[in-house]
DOPATI-764046 format. One line per 3 residues: number of its first residue (from 0); their letters; for each residue x, y, z of N, C-alpha, C. Coordinates in steps of 0.2 Angstrom, whole numbers. Atoms other than C-alpha are relative to their C-alpha. Last residue first. Layout:
% DOPATI-764046
NUM = A = X Y Z X Y Z X Y Z ~ ...
//
This chain:
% DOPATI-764046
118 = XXX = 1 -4 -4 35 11 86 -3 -5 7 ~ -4 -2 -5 44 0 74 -2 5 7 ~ 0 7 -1 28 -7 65 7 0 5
115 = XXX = 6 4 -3 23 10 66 2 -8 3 ~ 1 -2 -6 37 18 59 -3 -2 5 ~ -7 1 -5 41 5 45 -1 3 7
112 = XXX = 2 4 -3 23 9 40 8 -2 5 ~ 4 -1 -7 25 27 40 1 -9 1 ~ -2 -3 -8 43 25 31 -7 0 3
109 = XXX = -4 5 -4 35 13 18 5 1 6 ~ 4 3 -2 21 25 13 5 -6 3 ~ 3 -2 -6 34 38 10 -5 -5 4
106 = XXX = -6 -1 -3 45 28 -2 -3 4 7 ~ -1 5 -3 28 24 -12 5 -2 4 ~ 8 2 -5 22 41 -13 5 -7 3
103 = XXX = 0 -4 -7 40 46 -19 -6 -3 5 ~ -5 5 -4 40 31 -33 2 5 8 ~ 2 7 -2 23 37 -38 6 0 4
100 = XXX = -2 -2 -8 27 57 -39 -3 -6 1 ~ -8 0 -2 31 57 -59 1 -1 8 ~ -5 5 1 13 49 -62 8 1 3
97 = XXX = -9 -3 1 6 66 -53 1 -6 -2 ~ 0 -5 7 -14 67 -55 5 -2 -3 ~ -5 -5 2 -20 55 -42 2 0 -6
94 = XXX = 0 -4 6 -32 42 -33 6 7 -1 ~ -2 -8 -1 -33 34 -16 2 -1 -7 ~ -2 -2 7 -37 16 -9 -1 9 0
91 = XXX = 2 -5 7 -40 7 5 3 0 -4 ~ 0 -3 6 -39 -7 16 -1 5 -6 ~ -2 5 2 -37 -14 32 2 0 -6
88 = XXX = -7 -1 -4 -38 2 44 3 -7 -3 ~ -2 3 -9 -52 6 34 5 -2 1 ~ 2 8 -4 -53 18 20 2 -1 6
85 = XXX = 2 2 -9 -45 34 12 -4 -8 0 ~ 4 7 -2 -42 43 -3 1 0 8 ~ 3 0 -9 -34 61 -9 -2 -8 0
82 = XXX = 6 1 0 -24 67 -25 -2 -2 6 ~ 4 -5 3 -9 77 -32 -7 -3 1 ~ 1 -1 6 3 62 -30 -5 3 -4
79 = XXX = -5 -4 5 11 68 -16 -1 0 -6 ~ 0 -7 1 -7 68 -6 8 4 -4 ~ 4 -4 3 -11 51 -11 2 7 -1
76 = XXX = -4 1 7 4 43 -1 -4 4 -6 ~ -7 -3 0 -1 52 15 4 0 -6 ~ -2 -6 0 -19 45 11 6 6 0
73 = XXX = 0 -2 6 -13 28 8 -4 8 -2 ~ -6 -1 3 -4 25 24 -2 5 -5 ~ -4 -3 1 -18 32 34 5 1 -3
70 = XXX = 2 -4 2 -31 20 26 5 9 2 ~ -1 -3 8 -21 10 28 -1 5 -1 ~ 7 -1 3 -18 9 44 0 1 -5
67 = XXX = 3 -1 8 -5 0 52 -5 2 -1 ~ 0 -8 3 -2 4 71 -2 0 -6 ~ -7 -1 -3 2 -18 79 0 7 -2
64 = XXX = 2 -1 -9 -18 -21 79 7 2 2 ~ 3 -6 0 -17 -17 58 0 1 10 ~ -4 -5 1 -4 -29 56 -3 6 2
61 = XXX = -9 0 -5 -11 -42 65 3 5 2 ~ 2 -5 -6 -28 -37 54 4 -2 5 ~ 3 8 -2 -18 -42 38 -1 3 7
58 = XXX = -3 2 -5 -14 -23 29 -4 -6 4 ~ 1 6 -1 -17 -16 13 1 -2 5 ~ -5 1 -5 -13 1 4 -6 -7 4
55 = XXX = 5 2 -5 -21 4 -14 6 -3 7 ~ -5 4 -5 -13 17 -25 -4 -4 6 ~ 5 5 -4 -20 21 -43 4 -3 5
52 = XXX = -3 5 -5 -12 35 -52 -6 -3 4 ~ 0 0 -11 -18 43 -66 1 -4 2 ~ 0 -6 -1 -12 45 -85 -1 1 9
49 = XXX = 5 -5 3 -22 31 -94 1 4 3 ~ 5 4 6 -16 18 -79 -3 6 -3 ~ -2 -5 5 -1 22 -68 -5 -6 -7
46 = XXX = 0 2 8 -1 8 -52 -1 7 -5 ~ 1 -7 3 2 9 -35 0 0 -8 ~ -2 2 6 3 -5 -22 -3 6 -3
43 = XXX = 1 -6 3 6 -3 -4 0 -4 -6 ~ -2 0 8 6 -20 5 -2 8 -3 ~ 2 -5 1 6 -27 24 4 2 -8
40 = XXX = -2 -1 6 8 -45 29 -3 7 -2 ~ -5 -5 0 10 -51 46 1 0 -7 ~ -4 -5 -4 -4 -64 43 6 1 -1
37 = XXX = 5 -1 -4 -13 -74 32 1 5 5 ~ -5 -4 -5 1 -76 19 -5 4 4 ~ -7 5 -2 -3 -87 4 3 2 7
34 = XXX = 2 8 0 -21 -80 4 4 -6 0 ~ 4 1 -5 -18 -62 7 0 -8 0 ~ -5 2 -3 -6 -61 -8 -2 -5 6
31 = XXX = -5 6 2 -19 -67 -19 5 0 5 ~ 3 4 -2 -30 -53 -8 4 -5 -2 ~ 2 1 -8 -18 -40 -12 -3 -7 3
28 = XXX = -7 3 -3 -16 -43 -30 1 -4 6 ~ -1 8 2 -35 -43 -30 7 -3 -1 ~ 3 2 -7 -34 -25 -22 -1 -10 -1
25 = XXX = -2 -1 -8 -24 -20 -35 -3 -2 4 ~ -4 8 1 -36 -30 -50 8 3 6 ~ 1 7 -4 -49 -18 -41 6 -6 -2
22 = XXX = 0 1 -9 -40 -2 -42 -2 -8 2 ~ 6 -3 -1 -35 -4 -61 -1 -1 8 ~ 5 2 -5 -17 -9 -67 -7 4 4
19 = XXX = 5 0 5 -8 -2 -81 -7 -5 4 ~ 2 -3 5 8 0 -71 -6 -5 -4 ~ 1 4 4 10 -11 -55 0 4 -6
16 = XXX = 4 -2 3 23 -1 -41 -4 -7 -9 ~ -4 -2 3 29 -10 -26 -6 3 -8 ~ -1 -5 3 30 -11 -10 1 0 -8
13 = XXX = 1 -1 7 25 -26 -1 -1 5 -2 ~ 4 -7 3 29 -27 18 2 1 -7 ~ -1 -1 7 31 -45 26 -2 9 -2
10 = XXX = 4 -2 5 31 -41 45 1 -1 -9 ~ 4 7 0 42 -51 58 -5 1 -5 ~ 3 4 -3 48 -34 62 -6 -3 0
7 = XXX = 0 -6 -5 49 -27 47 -1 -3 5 ~ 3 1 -6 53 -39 31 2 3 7 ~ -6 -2 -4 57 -34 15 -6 -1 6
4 = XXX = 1 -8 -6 46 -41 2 3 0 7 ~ -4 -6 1 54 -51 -12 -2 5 6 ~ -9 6 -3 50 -72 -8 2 7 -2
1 = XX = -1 2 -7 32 -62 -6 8 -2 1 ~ -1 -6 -4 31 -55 -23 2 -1 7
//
C-alpha cells in the first residue's frame, strides 16, 4: 500500500477502501503501515462490513503538527455516509448507514487532508 499512496507534500497519504473489514483489523492496517513508515504518513481507510460502514482516519504525529486531524477528517467523512465519529488528532474512527456514499466520503477526506498539508 505504501509503493501506492500518493504523496502531498513529502506526505504518504493512503486512501483506500477495505470491504469486509472491522474497525480494529483497520486500525491494525494502519499500524502495520505505521511501522514501515514512521513518519509523514496519513491514512483514511473505509471498509463495508454486514451492511455498515467503517471508516478509520490515521495520521503519524508529524502529520498531525503540519493541520491533520483525524478525528476531523473522519467525521466530515462520517457525515456523507449517514453516520458520526471522532477521536484524537492521531486516530479515529466513525460509523455509517450509506455503503453507496463510501467512495465520496473517501474523496472528501482526501481534499481536507490535501488542504491542510497545502495550507
Amino acid at each position: 500500500m505504501l509503493d501506492g499512496a500518493e504523496e502531498i507534500g513529502g506526505v504518504a497519504v493512503i486512501v483506500r477502501r477495505m470491504d469486509g473489514l472491522e474497525a480494529a483489523q483497520l486500525r491494525e492496517v494502519f499500524d502495520q503501515l505505521k511501522s514501515r513508515r514512521q513518519s509523514g504518513l496519513a491514512a483514511v481507510l473505509a471498509s463495508v462490513h454486514e451492511g455498515r460502514v467503517t471508516l478509520v482516519a490515521a495520521a503519524t504525529p508529524d502529520v498531525v503538527a503540519r493541520g491533520v486531524a483525524a478525528g476531523d477528517v473522519v467525521k466530515a467523512a462520517a457525515a456523507l455516509v449517514g453516520g458520526s465519529g471522532g477521536g484524537r488528532k492521531d486516530m479515529a474512527q466513525a460509523g455509517g448507514k450509506d455503503p453507496s456514499k463510501v467512495q465520496e466520503a473517501l474523496d472528501a477526506a482526501l481534499l481536507i487532508i490535501t488542504k491542510a498539508l497545502q495550507g
